[in-house]
N, C-alpha and C positions, 0 to 999 in steps of 0.2 A: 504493500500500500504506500509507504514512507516512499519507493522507488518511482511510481507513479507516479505519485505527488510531483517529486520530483522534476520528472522529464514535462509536465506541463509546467512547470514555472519557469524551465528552460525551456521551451517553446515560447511560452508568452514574452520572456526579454527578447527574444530573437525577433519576434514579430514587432518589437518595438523598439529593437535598432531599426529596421528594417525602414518602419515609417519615417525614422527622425530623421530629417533634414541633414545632409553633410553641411561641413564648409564651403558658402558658397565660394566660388571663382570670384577674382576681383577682376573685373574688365576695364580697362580703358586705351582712353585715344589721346595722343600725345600733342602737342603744338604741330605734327605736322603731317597729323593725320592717318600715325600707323596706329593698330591697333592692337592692345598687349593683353593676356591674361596671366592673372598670377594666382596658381593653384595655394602659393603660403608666402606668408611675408619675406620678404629677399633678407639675406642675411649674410652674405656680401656686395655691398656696394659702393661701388667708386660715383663719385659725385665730381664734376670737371665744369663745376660752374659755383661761385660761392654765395649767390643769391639761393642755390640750392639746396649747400650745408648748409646754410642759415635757418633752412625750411625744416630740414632734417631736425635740427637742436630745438627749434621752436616747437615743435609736435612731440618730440622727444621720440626721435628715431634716431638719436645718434648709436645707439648701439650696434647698429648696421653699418655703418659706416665703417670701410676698411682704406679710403685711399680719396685726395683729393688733388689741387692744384695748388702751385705756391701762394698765387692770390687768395685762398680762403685763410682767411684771419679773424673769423667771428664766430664764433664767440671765441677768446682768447684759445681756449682746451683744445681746440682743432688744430692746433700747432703739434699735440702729441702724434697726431692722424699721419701715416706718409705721405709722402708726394708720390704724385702716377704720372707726372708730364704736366704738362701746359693746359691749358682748353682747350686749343685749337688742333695743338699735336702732343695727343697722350702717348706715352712710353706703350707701345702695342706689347712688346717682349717681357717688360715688368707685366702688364694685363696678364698674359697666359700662363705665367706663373701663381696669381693671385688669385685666377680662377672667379670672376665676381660672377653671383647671379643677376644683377642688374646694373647696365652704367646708366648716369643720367646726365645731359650733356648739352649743349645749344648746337643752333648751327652752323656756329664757327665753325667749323671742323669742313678742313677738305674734303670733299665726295671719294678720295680713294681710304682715308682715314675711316670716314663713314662705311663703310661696305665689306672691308675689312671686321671692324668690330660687331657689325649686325651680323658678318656669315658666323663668329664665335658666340656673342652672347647679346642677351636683352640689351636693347637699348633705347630709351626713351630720350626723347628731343624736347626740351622746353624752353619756350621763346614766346613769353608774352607781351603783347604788344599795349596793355592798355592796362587800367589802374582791377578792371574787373577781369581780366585775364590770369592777373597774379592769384588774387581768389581764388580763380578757380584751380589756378596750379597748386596752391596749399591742398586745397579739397582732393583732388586726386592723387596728392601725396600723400594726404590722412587715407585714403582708402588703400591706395599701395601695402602702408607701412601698418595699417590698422587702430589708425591713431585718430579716428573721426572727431570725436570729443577737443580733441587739444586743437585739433585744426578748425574746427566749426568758432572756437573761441578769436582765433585771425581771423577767420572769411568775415566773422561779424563787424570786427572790429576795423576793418579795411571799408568796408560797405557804409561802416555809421560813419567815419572821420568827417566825409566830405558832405555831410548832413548836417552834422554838428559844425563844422566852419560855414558851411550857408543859411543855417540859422542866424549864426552869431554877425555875420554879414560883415560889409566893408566895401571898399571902391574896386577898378578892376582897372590897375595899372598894365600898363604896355610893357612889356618885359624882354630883353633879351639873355637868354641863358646861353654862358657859353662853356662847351663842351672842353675847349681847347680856345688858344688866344693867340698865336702865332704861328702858322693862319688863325685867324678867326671860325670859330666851327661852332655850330648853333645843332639845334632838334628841328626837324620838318615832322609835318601832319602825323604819319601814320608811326607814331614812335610814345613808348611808354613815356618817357620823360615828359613828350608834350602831353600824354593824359595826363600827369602827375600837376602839370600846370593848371589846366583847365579847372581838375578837381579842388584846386586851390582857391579859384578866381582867380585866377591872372592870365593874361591875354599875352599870346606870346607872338611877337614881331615876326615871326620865321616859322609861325602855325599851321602858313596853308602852302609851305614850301613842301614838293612831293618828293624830294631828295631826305632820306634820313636823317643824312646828319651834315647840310649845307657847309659849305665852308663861302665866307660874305669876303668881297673886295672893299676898298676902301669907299668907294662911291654907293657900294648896295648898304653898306653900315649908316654912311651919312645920310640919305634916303630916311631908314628905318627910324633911325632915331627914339631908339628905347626910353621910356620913363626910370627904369631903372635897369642895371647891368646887375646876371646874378651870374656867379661863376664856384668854381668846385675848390675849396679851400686847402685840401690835399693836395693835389696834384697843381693845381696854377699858385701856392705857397701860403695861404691864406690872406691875413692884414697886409701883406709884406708885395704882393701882388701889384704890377706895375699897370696901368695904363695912362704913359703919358707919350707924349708925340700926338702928332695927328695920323690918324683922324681921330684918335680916341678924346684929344681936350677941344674940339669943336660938338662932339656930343652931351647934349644935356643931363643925363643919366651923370658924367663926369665931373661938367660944371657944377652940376648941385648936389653931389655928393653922395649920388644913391647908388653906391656899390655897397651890395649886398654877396661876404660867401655864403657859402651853406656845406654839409656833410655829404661829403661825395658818396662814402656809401649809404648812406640812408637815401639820397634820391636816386643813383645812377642803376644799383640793385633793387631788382624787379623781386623781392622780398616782403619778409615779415616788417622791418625795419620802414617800411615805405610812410609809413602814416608819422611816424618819427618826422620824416621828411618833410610833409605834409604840412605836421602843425610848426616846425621849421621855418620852412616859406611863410606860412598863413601870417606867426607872429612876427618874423623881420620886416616883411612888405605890405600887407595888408595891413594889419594894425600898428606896424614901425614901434613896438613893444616887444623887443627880442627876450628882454627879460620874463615877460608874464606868462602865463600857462596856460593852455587849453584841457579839460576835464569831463567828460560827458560821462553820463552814469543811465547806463539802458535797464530800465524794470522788462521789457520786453527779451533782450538778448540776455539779460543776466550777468553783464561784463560793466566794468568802468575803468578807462582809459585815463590817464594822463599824460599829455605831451607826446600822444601814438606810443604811449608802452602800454600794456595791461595792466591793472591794480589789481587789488583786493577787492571782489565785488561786493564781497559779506561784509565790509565796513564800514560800507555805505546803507541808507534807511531813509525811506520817503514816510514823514509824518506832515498828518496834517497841510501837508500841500506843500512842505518844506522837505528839502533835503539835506540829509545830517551825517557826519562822519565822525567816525571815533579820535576825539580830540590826538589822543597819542599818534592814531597812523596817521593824521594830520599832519604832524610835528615831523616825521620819520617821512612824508612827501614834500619835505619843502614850503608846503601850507601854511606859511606864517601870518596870516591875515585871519585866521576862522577866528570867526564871531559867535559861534553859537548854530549858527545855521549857513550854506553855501549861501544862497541869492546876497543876503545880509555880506559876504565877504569877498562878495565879485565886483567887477570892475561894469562888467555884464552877463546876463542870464537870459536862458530861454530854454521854453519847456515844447518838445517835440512830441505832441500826442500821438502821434503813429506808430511811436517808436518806444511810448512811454519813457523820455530820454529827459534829463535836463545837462543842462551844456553852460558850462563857464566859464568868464574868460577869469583867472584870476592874477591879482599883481605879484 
């Protein structure tokens, strides 16, 4: 009887693996249109792009991570990571040795470099072009790496920035960003940097250029005549940064004094880091308050942002139509103006009911 028993109760578990659902496949389609599936989370992979690792550590996939480029330097720790080559020309020899299941790469990469690594192994292409493109590359790296949660907390927080700066409003100066300064090299239309502008407000002189990354003559700059010049504080030296001769001291941008840098990687990487950028731009040229803060706190999203990093959202509290932060994380973000209540300690406020969001500018 006891043997009976038995064999049905091991029949019924069998019939119900049987029913349950495996692990589904994770399907997607790359910036260039191939399409990849992955039966289990990769757990070798080389990353040759460092808006990528960025993506990786933000979601918290660095564990997968076995090999990168010398350009990824973010977060600091990625320096223990090897190097696998360049972006453009990865060490193929070091690759086949390293055996990764997935590279992820742009499309730098020469077409014989490319062809080569797709007949060995996975390789995904990411290249987005616009401020909701990056989104969506997070998102399908939460689904890759299985990290949805961490990543839905970026797509949110990339999505609300540009809500929360056009809430808080301002003017929509002419701007020339320049990529490079000798030649002169700006952003044309179809290029992230110029969505990063737009989502800003700022109108950019070189917006509806169909060239990526124009390089201007002296007579196309005179023309243009930017309201103000923004340029990459790394790489063109920061404060330190020349623009004098002409044509540059015939531009008004120069006479009056509106040279603005900003963080090369927080706007040039098409990353987690972009809304950084973002409130970046927003406060040096919009509001010409480099110093003050941007802070929005989403009851919808469940996230609150300062200055495009993530906060603590539990430390925040919407009473009675005010919103209130715990005095100490206060102290511990810089927040040296709370009063009692955020609207009470802002410069300006405004409450985004779609979003159930309120948004700050604070000093």
């Amino acid at each position: 009887m006891r043997t009976r028993f038995l064999r049905v109760v091991a029949l019924l578990l069998m019939a119900t693996m049987l029913v349950l659902p495996a692990s589904a496949a994770v399907k997607v389609t790359d910036d260039v249109g191939k399409n990849l599936t992955f039966a289990a989370v990769p757990k070798r992979v080389i990353s040759l792009a460092p808006n990528v690792t960025e993506i990786m550590y933000a979601i918290g996939a660095q564990g997968s991570l076995m090999g990168r480029t010398p350009v990824d330097d973010y977060p600091p720790e990625v320096k223990n990571v090897p190097v696998m080559g360049d972006y453009t020309q990865p060490n193929i020899e070091l690759l086949l040795t390293k055996k990764p299941d997935l590279i992820i790469g742009t499309i730098s990469f020469r077409k014989e470099t490319y062809d080569i690594m797709e007949k060995y192994w996975n390789v995904f292409i990411a290249d987005p072009q616009s401020v909701s493109e990056v989104s969506s590359l997070i998102h399908r790296m939460g689904l890759i790496f299985q990290k949805e949660a961490q990543a839905k907390k970026l797509e949110e927080q990339i999505r609300l920035m540009p809500v929360a700066l056009k809430s808080l409003g301002g003017p929509h100066p002419r701007v020339l960003l320049l990529m490079w300064h000798d030649p002169p090299m700006s952003v044309g239309k179809d290029t992230f940097v110029n969505d990063v502008l737009n989502q800003v407000g700022l109108v950019s002189v070189t917006g509806s250029y169909t060239q990526p990354w124009p390089t201007l003559g002296e007579e196309t700059l005179l023309k243009l005549n930017p309201d103000y010049i923004l340029y990459p504080e790394k790489s063109m030296g920061g404060e330190t940064a020349s623009f004098k001769g002409r044509p540059w001291t015939d531009l008004k941008a120069v006479q009056q004094g509106k040279l603005v840098s900003f963080n090369d990687d927080w706007v040039f990487r098409a990353g987690p880091r972009l809304t950084q950028g973002m409130a970046e731009l927003y406060l040096k040229v919009v509001q010409q308050k480099p110093n003050a803060k941007v802070l929005f706190i989403s009851n919808k999203a469940k996230i609150a942002s300062l200055n495009g990093a993530l906060v603590d959202y539990s430390k925040f509290s919407l009473k009675d139509g005010r919103f209130l932060v715990d005095p100490a994380y206060a102290k511990t973000l810089g927040i040296t103006s709370y009063k009692g209540n955020l609207r009470s300690s802002s410069l300006q406020a405004q409450w985004v009911d779609a979003e159930k969001m309120g948004v700050f500018l604070l000093p």
